[in-house]
Backbone as ProteinMPNN parsed JSONL, in Angstrom:
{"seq_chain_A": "XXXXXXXXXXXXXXXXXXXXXXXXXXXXXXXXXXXXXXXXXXXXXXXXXXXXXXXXXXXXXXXXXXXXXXXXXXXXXXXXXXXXXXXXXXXXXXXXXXXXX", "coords_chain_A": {"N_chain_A": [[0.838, -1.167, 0.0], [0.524, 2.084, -0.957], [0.845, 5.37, 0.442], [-0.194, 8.716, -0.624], [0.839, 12.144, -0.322], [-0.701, 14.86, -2.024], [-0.145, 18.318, -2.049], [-0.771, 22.019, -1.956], [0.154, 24.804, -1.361], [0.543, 28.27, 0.126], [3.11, 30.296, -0.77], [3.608, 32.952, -0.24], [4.023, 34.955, 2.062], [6.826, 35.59, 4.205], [6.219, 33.91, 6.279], [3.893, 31.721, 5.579], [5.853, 30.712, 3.927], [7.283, 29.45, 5.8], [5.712, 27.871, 6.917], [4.863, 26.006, 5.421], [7.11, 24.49, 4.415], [7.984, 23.58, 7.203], [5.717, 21.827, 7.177], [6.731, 20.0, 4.907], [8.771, 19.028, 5.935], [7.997, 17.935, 8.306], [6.998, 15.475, 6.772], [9.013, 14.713, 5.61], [10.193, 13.822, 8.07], [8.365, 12.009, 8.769], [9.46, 9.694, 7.367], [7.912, 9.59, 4.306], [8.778, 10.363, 0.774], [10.394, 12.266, -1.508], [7.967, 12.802, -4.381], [7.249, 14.448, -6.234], [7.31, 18.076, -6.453], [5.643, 18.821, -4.73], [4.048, 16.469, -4.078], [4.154, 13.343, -2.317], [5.723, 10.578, -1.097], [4.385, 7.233, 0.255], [5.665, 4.174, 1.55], [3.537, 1.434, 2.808], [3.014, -1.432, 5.096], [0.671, -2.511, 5.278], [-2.812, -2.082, 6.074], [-3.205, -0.962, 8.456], [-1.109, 0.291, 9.45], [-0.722, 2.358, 7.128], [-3.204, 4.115, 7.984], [-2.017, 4.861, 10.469], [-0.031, 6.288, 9.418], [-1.067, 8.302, 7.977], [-2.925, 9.576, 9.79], [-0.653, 11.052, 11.353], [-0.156, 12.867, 9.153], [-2.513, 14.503, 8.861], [-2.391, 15.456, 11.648], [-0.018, 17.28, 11.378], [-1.251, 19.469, 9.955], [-0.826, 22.045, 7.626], [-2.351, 25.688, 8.775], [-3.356, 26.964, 6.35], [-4.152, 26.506, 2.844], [-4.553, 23.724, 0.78], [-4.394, 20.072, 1.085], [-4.442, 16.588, 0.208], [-4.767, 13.356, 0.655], [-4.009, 9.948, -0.373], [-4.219, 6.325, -0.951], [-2.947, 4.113, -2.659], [-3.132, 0.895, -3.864], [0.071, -1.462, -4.277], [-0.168, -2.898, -6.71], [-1.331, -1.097, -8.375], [0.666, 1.615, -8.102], [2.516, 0.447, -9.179], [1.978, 0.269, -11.53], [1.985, 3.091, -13.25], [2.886, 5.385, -15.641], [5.698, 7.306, -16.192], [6.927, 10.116, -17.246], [9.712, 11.82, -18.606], [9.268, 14.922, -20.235], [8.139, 14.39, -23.256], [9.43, 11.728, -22.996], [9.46, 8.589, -22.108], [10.445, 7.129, -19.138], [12.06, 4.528, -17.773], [12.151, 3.026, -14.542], [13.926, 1.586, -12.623], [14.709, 1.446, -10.115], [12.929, 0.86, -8.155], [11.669, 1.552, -5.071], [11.204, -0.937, -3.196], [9.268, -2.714, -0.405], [10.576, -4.735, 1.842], [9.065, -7.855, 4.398], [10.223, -9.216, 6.948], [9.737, -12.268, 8.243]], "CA_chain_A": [[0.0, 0.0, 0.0], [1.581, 3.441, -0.985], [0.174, 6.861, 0.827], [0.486, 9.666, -1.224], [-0.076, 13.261, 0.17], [-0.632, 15.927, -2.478], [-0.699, 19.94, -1.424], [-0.828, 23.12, -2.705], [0.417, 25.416, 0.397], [0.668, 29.599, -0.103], [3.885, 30.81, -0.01], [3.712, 34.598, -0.865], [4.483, 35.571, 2.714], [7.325, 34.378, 4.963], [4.928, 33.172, 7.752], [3.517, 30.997, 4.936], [7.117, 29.89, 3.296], [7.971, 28.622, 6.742], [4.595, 26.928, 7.47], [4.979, 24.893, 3.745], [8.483, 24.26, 4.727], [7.902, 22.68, 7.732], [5.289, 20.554, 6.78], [7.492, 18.952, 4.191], [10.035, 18.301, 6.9], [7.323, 16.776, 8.779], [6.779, 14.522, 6.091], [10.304, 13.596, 5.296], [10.736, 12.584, 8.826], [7.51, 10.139, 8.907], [9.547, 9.022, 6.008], [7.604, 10.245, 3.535], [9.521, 10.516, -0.082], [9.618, 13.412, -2.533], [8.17, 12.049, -5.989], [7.368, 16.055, -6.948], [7.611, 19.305, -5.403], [4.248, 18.713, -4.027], [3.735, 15.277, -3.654], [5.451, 13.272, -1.118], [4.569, 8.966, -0.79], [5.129, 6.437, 1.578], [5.407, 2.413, 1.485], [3.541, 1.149, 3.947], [2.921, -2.86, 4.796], [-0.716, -2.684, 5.397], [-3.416, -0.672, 5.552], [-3.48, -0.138, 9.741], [0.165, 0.935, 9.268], [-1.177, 3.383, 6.351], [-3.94, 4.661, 8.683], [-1.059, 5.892, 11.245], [0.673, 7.815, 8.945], [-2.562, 9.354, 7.632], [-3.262, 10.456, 10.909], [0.169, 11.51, 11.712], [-0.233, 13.978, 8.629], [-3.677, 15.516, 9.852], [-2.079, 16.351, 12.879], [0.606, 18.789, 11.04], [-1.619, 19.913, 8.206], [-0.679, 23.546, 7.845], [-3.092, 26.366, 8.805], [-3.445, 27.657, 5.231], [-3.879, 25.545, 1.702], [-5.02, 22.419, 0.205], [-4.215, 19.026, 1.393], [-5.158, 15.94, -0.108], [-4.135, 11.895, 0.873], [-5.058, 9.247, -0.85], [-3.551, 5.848, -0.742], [-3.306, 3.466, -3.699], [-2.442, -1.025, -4.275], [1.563, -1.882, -4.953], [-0.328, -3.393, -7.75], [-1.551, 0.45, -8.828], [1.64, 2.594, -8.321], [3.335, -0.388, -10.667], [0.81, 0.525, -13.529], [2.379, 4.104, -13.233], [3.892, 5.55, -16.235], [6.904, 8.257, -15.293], [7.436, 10.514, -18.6], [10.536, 13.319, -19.039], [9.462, 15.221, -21.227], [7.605, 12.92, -23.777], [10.257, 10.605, -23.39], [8.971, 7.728, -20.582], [11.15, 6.858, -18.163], [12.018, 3.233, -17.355], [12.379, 3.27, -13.479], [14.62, 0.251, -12.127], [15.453, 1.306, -8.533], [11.272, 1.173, -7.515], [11.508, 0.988, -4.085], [10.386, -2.186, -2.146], [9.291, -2.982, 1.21], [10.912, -6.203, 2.333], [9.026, -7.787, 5.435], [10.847, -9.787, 7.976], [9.116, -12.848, 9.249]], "C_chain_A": [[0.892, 1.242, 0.0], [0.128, 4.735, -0.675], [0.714, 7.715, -0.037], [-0.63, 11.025, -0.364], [0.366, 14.734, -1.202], [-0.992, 17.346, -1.754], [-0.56, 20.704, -2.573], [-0.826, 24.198, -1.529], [0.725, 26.671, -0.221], [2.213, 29.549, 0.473], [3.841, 32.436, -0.603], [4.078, 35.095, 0.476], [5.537, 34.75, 3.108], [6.806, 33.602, 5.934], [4.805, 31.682, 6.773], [4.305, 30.045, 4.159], [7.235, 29.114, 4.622], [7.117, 27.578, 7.111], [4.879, 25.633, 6.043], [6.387, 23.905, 4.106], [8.438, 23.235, 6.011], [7.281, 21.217, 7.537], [5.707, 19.638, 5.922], [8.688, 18.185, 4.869], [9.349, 17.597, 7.492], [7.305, 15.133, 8.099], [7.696, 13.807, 6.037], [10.519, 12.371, 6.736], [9.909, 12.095, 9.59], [8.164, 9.475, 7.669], [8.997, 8.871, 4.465], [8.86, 10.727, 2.204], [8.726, 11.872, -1.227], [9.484, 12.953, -3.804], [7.895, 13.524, -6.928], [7.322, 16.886, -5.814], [6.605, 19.044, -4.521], [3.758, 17.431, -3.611], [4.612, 14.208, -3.294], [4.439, 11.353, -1.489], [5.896, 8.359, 0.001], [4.849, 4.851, 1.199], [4.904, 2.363, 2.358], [2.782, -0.42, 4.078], [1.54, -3.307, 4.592], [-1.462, -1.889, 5.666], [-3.682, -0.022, 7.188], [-1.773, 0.734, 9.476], [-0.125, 2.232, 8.38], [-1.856, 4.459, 7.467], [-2.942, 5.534, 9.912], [-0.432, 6.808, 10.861], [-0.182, 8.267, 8.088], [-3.143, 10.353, 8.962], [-2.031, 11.384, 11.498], [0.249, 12.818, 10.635], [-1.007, 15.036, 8.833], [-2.938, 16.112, 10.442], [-1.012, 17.88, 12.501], [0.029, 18.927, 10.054], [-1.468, 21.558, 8.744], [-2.394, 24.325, 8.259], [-4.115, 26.848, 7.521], [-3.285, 26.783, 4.202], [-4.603, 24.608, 1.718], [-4.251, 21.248, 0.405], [-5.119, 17.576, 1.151], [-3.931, 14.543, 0.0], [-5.06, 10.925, 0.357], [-3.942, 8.118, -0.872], [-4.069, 4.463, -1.874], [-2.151, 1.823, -3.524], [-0.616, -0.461, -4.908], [1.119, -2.006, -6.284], [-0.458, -1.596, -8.731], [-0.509, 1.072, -9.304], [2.361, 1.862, -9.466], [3.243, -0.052, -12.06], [1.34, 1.626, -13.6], [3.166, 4.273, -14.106], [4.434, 6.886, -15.95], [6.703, 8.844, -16.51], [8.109, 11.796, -17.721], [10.131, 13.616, -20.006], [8.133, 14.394, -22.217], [8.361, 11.738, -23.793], [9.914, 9.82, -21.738], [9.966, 6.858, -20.149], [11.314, 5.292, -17.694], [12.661, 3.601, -15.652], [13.158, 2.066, -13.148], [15.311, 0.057, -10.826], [13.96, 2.06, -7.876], [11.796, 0.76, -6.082], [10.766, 0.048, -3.644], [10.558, -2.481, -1.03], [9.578, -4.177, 1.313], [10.306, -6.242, 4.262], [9.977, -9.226, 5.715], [10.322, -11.023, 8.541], [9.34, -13.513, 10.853]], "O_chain_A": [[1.82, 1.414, 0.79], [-0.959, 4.924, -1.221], [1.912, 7.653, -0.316], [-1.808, 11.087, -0.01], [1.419, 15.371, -1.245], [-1.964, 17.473, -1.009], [-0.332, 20.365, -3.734], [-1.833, 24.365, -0.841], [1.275, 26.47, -1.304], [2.601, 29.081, 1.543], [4.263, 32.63, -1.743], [4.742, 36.097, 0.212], [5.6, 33.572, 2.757], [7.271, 32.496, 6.209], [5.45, 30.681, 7.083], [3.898, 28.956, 3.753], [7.292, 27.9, 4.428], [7.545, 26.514, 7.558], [5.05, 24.423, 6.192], [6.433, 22.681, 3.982], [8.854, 22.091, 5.827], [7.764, 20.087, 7.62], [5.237, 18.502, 5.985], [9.314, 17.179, 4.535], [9.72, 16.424, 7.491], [7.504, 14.046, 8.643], [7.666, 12.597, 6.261], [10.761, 11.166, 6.799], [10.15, 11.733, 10.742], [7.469, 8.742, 6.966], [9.542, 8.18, 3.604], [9.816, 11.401, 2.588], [7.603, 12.246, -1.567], [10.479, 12.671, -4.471], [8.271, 13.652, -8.093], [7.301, 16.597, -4.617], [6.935, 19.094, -3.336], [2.964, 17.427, -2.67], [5.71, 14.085, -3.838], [3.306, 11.042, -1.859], [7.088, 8.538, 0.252], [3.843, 4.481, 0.594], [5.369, 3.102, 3.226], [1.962, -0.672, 3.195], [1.232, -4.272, 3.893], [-1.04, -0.735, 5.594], [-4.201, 1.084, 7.34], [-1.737, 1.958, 9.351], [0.251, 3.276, 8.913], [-1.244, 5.469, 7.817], [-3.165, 6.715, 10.177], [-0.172, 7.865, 11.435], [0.43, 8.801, 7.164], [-3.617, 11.489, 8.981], [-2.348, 12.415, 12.092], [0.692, 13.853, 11.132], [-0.616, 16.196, 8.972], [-2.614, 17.246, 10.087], [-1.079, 19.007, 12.991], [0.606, 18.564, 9.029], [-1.828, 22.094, 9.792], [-3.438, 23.695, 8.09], [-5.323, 27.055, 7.633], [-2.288, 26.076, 4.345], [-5.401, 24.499, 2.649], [-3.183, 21.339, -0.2], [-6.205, 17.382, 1.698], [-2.753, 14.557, -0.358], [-6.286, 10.876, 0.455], [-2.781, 8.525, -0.83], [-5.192, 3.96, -1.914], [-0.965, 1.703, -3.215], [-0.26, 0.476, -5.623], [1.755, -1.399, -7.146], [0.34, -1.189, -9.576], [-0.377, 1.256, -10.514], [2.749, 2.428, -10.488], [3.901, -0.051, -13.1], [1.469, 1.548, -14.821], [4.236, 3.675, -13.992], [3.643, 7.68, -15.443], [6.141, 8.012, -17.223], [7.654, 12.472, -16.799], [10.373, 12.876, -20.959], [7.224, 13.837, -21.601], [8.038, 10.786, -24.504], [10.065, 10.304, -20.616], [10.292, 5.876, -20.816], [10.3, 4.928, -17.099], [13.59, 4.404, -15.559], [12.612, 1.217, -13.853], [16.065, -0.831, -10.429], [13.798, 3.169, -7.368], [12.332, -0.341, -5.955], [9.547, 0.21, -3.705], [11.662, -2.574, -0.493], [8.738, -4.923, 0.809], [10.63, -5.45, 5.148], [10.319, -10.054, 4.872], [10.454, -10.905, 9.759], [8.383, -13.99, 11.463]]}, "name": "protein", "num_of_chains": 1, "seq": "XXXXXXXXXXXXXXXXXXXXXXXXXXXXXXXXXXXXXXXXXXXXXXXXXXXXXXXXXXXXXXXXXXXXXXXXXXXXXXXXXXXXXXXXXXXXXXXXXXXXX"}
């Protein structure tokens, strides 16, 4: 299961650069990855594990902006095509969650 959190956060003041700013540090360190400026995703093994770091984002959602999580199948993000440009991207270092038994 991969979380993804898209935003769209004001920065036109500094109040508002620093509030955007944090919350992406938040993110990084629930582990949270940057796949664009704006949208951040997470592996996670199952879907109560998902549900924690869904709630752990709530809790810092900035004051100001648009925030949106949505969380999509391994099988899903796979189907994902990448393009530079028009030229599409073969990816070959997809991250994977290895569990432990």
């Amino acid at each position: 299961m991969w979380v993804l959190v898209l935003f769209d956060l004001p920065t036109e003041t500094k109040k508002e650069r620093k509030q955007a700013a944090e919350f992406r540090k938040k993110l990084m360190r629930d582990g949270f990855t940057m796949f664009q400026f704006s949208i951040y995703l997470r592996h996670c093994p199952s879907r109560e594990n998902a549900d924690v770091h869904i709630r752990r984002v709530k809790v810092s959602l900035p004051p100001t902006g648009q925030v949106g999580i949505i969380c999509i199948t391994d099988k899903q993000f796979g189907q994902m095509e990448i393009f530079s440009g028009r030229k599409l991207v073969i990816e070959h270092n997809i991250s994977q969650q290895l569990e432990l038994f």
